[in-house]
matplotlib code that plots the C-alpha trace (Angstrom):
import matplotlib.pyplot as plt

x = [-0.9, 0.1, 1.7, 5.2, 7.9, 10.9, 10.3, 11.7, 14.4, 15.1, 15.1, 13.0, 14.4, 14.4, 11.7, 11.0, 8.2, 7.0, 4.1, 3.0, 1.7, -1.9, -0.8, 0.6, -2.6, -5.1, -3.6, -3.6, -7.4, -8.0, -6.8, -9.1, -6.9, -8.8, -12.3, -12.5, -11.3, -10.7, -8.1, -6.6, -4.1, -3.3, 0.3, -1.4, -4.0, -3.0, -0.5, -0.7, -2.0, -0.7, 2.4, 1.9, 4.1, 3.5, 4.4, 3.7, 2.2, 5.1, 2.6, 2.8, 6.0, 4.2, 2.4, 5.8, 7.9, 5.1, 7.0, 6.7, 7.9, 10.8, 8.2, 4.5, 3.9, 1.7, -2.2, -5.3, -8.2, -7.7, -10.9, -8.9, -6.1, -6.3, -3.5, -1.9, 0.7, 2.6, 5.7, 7.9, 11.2, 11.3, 15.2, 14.0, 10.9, 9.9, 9.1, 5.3, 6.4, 9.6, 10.7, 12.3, 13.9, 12.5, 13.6, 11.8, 11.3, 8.9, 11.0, 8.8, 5.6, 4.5, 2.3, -0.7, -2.7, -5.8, -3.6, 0.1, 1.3, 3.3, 5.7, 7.9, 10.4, 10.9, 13.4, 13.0, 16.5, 17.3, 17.2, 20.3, 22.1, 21.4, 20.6, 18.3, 14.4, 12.6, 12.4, 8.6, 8.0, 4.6, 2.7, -1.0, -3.1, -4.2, -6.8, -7.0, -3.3, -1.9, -1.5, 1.6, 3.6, 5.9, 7.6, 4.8, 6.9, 8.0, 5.8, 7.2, 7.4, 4.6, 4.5, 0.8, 1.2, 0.7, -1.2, -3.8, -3.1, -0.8, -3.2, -6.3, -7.6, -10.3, -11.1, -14.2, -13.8, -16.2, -19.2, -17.3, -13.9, -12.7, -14.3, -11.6, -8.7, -9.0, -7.9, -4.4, -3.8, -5.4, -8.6, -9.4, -12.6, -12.8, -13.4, -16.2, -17.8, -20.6, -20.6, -16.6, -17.0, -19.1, -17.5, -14.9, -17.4, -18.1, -21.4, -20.3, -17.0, -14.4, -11.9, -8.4, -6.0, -4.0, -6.4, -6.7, -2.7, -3.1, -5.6, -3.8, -0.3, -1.6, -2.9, 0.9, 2.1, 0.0, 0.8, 3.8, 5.5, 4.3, 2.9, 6.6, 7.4, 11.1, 10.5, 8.8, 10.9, 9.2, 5.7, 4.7, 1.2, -0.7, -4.4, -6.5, -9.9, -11.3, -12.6, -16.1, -16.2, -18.6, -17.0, -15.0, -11.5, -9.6, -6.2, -4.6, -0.7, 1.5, 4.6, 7.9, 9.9, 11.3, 9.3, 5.6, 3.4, -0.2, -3.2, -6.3, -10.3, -13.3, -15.8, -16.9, -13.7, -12.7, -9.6, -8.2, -4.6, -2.5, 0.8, 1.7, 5.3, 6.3, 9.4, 10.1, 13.0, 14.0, 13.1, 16.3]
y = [-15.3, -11.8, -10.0, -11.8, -8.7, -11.2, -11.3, -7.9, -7.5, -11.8, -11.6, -14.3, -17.3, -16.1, -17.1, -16.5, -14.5, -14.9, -12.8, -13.3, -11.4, -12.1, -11.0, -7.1, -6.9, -8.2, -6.0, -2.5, -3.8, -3.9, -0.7, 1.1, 1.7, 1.9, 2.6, 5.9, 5.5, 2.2, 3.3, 5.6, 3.4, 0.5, 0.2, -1.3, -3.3, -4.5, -6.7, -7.3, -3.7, -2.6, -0.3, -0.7, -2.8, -3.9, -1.7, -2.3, 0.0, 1.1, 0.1, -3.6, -3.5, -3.6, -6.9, -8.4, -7.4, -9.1, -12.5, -13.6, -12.8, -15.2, -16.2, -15.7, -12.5, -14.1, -14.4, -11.9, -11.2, -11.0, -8.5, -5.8, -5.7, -3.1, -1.6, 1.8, 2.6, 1.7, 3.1, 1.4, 2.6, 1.2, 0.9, -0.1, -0.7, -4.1, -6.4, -7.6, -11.1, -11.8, -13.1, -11.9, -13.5, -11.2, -11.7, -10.0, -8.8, -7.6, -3.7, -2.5, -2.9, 0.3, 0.4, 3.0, 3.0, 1.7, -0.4, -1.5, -0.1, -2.8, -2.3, -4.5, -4.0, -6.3, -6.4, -8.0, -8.7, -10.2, -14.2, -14.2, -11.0, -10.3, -6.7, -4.5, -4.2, -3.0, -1.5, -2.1, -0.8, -1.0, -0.8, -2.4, -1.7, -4.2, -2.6, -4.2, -5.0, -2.0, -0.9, -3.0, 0.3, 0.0, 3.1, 4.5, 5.4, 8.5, 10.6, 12.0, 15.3, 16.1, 19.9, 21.2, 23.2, 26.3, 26.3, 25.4, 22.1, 22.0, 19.3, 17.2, 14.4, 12.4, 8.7, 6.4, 3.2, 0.4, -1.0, -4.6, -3.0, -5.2, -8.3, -7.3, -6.6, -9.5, -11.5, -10.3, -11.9, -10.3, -12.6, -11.0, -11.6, -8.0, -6.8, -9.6, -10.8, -8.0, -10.9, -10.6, -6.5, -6.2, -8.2, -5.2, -2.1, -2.0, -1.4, -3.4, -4.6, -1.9, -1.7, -2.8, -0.3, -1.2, -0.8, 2.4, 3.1, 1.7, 4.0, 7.0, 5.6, 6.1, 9.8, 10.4, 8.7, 10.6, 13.3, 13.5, 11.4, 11.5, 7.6, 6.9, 3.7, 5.0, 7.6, 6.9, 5.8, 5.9, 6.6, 6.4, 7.3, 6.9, 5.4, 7.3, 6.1, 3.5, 3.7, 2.1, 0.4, 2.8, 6.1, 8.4, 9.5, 13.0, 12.9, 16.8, 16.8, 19.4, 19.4, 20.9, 19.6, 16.0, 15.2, 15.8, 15.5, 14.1, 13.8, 11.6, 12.2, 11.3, 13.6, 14.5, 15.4, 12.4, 12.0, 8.3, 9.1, 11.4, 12.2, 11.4, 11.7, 10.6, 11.1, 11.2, 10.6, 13.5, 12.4, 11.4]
z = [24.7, 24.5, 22.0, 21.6, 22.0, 21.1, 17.9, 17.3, 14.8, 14.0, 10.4, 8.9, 6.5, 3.4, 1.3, -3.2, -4.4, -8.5, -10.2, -14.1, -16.4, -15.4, -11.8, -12.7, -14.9, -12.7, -9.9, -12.2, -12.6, -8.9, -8.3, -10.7, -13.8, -17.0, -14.9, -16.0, -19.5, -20.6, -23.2, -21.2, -19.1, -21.9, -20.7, -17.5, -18.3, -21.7, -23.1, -26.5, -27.7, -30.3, -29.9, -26.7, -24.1, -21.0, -17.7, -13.6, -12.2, -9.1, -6.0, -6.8, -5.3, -1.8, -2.9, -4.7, -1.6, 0.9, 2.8, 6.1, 9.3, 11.4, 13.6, 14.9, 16.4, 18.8, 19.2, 19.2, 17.1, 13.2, 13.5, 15.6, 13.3, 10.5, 8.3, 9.4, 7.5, 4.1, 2.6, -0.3, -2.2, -5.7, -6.6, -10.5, -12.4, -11.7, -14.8, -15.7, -14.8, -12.4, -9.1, -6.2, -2.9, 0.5, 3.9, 6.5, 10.4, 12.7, 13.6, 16.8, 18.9, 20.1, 22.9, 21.9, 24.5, 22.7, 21.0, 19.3, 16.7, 15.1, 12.5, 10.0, 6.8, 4.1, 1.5, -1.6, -4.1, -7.3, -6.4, -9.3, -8.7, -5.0, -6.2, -4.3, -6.1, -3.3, 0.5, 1.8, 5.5, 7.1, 10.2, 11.5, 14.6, 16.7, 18.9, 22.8, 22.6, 23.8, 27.8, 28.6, 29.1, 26.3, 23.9, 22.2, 19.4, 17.4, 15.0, 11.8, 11.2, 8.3, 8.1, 7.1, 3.4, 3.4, -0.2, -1.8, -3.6, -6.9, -8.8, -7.4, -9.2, -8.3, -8.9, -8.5, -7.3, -7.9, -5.4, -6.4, -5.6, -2.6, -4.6, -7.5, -5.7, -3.2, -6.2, -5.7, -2.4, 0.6, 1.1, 5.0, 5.5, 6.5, 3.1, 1.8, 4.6, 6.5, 9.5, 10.0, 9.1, 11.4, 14.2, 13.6, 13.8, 10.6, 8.6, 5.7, 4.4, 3.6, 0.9, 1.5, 2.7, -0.4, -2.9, -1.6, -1.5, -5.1, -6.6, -4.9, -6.6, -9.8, -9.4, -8.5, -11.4, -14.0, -12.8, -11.5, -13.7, -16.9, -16.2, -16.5, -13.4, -14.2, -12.4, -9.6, -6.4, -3.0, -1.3, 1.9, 3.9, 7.0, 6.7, 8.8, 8.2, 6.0, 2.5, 1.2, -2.1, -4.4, -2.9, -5.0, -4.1, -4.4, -4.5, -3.1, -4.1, -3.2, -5.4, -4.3, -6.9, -7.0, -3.9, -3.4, 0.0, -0.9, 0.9, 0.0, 0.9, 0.2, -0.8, 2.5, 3.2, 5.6, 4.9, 4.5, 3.4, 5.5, 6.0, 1.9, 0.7, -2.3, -4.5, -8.3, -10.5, -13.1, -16.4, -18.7]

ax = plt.figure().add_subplot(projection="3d")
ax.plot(x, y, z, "-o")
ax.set_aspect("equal")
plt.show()
């Protein structure tokens, strides 16, 4: 069965979401913080250090805002599907351990040539209060899919800087990577298995989209926000190409002042990250 087009826009039932402790640390783990310095990001990985409490790192909220869709989006090959974009507004810091009720829907299915683009928003709100915690929007690829003659869809306007970078920062990731950050949910087989990789045109597995999101989250944190979640209220990026765990990742921002654009590559220059936006709250 095709892709199922009548999906778009039925908002699913909605469904409750918890995370501990253990979660927010073991995810803050998996995306590299403290793997540099292992005192360095305490408030992350920690909590019961001294003077120190407990904070979430502000691109959990993609994994605490993750529910299902209404209904299936119909059938094709888990190996052609791969994770092309990710943005998320954060309307307050979420708590190490909480829960939120998410209702989502499936927004479009653009028809790529190659490929649909397929796109979906969730909203995740106080079960108790109704209020707002976070926006997530995303968007995967499913090669194979596309060729039905549908929209193709709009592309946002990204303009190039014309500067050199403001700040680049550059972080390792480990050859175990995927193994650590699969832990927080996302067990494809695409990022552990080199049969199932390979099935996809890969040499070996490759590290999640997310982790990669993840690791760029925290360059923008420390330094555009003094490591403060407070202040840190949307991101959003395109994945271009795919990241390797064992590679080293720079981090280019461009800061104009409240807002940023960010770009992330590896040290070939591939880049992996495009199209970066993120925004930061003034601090009080």
């Amino acid at each position: 069965m095709p892709l199922d087009h009548s999906v778009i826009g039925i908002e699913s039932a909605p469904v409750e979401r918890s995370w501990t402790s253990k979660d927010t640390l073991l995810y803050a783990v998996g995306v590299g913080a403290g793997l540099d310095d292992p005192l360095r990001e305490l408030a992350f990985t920690t909590e019961n250090s001294h003077g120190v409490d407990q904070q979430v790192l502000p691109t959990f909220a993609v994994l605490a805002a993750q529910g299902r869709h209404g209904r299936s989006i119909g059938t094709f090959d888990p190996a052609m599907l791969v994770h092309a974009e990710q943005s998320f507004d954060l309307h307050r810091p979420l708590a190490p351990a909480g829960c939120v009720r998410i209702t989502s829907k499936v927004t479009g299915m653009y028809d790529k040539g190659s490929g649909t683009l397929v796109t979906s928003e969730a909203v995740a709100v106080d079960p108790g209060s109704g209020e707002p915690l976070i926006t997530s929007r995303s968007a995967v690829f499913i090669r194979g899919e596309g060729g039905f003659g549908g929209d193709r869809g709009t592309r946002e306007n990204w303009p190039e800087p014309a500067r050199a970078p403001d700040h680049l920062v550059t972080y390792p990731t480990r050859p175990e990577q995927a193994l650590l950050y699969r832990l927080s949910g996302d067990r494809n087989p695409l990022h552990s298995d080199p049969a199932f990789a390979a099935k996809a045109g890969f040499e070996r597995p490759i590290l999640h989209g997310l982790c990669t999101y993840g690791i760029t989250g925290r360059a923008l944190l420390h330094t555009l926000a003094e490591s403060d979640p407070s202040r840190f209220a949307s991101m959003s990026g395109r994945f271009s190409k795919p990241v390797f765990p064992g590679e080293r990742l720079t981090i280019s921002i461009w800061d104009d002042g409240g807002t940023a654009r960010f770009r992330t590559t590896k040290e070939d220059g591939t880049v992996v990250i495009d199209r970066g936006r993120v925004t930061i709250r003034g601090a009080d």
